[in-house]
Every structure is written in structure tokens, then in C-alpha cells.
C-alpha positions in Angstrom: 1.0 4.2 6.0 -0.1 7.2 8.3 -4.0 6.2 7.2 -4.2 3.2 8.6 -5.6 2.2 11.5 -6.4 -1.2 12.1 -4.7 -4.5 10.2 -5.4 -8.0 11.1 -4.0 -10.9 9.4 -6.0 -13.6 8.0 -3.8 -16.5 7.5 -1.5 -17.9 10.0 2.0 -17.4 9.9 4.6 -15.0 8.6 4.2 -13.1 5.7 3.9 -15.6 2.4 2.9 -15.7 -0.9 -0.7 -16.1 -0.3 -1.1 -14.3 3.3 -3.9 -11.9 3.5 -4.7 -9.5 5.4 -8.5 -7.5 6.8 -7.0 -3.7 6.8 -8.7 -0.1 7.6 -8.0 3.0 6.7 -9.3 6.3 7.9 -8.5 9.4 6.2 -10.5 12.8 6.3 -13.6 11.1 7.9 -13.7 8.7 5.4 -14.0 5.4 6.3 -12.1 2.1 3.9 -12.4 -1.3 5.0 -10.3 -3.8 2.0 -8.8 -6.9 2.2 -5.4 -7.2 0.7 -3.5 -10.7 -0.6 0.0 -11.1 -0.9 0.7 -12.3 -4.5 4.2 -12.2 -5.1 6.4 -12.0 -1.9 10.7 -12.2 -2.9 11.6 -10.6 0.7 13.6 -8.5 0.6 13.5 -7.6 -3.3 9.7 -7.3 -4.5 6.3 -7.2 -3.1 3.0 -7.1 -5.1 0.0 -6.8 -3.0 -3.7 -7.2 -4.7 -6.5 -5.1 -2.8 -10.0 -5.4 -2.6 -12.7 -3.1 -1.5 -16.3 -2.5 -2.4 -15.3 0.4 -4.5 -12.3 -0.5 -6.1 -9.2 -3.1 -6.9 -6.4 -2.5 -6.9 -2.6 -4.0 -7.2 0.3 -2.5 -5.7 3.9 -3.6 -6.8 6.9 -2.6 -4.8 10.3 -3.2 -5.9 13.8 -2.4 -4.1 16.7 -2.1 -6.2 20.5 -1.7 -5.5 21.8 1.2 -6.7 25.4 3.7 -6.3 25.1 4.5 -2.6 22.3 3.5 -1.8 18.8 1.8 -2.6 15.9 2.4 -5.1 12.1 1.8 -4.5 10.0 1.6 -7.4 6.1 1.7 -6.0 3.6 1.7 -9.1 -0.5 1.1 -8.1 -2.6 0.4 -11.0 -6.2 0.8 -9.5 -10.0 -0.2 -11.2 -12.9 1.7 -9.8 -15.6 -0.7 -9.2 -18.6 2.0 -8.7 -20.0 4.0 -11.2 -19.7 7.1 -8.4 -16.2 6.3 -8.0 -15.2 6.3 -11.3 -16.8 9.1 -12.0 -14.4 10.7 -8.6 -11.5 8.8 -9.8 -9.2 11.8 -10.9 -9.9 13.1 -7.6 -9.5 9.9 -5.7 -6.1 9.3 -8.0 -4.9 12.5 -7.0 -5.5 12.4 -2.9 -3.8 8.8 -3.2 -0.6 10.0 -4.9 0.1 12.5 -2.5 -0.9 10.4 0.4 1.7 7.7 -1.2 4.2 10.2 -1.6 4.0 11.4 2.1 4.3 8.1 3.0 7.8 7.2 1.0 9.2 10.7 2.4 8.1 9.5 6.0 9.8 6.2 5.4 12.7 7.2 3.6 13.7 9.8 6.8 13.0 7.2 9.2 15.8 4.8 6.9 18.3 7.7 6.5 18.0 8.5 10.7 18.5 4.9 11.7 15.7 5.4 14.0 13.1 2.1 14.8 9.7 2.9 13.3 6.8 3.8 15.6 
């Protein structure tokens, strides 16, 4: 997630149904402190992850799936605007997200196909 910059973990312990998480994210001088809760966890299959900031929630559900040569991720987020000035920049907001998300899956899916260790 190349907007992140800080994550500290909440609960002790490895990740577990239930583990949350204080993350930020900085992008374009913008500023998003949310805290984000691990609702379903079936490592190394599925992954839904419910955020929470002042201006919106969200829930994001990951899911891997073996198919010919090779692996599938299917990543949906379904996302509520909690502010009246954020809904009313929610296309916008939508938009800038989606691309965000999809430069992040292209990062990731070079990284896999290299073989080379994340930073």
C-alpha cells in the first residue's frame, strides 16, 4: 500500500480474527488516520478487513483463488461516506481510491512474478 505510512497493531499477537490495527495514510498532502479490524481471517484464502475513520467506513474483502497457472485475487471495497462533505466528494474520492488500489495490485503482482522479497 504505497500510502501508508505508519501501522501499529492494537492487539497482541499474530494476525487473528479480531486483531486491529491504528493505521495512516498520507497521500497528496492529505492526511488519514483509521483504525482497521480483522473480521474474517482464513490465511491464506480470504481476508475481510472493516475500516473506520471519521469520514468514512469501509469493508474490504480479499480473496485468493487457485486457478490454471497460477492464482486469482478478487479485492472488492464497499465504502459509506460518513460526512455530508465527503459524500458529496465521493465520486471523486471513489475514483482516486480505485486507481490507488489498482497501482497497488500491479506493484504486488510484479513483486510475486519476480520472486523478489518485498521492501
Amino acid at each position: 500500500m504505497g500510502a501508508l505510512a505508519e501501522s501499529e497493531r492494537l492487539t497482541p499477537g499474530p494476525p487473528a480474527l479480531g486483531s486491529r490495527y491504528r493505521d495512516v495514510f498520507e497521500d497528496h498532502g492529505q492526511r488519514l488516520e483509521l483504525e482497521a479490524k480483522l473480521v474474517e481471517f482464513d490465511e491464506p484464502r480470504a481476508l475481510v478487513v472493516q475500516l473506520t475513520s471519521d469520514t468514512f467506513d469501509a469493508t474490504i474483502t480479499q480473496r485468493l483463488e487457485a486457478v490454471e497457472g497460477g492464482t486469482r485475487l478478487d479485492a472488492v471495497i464497499e465504502t459509506t461516506y460518513t460526512r455530508l462533505a465527503t459524500r458529496l466528494l465521493a465520486g471523486v474520492m471513489t475514483r482516486h481510491a480505485q486507481k490507488r488500489l489498482e497501482a497497488d495490485l500491479g506493484r504486488l503482482k510484479n513483486l510475486v512474478e519476480s520472486g523478489e522479497a518485498p521492501p
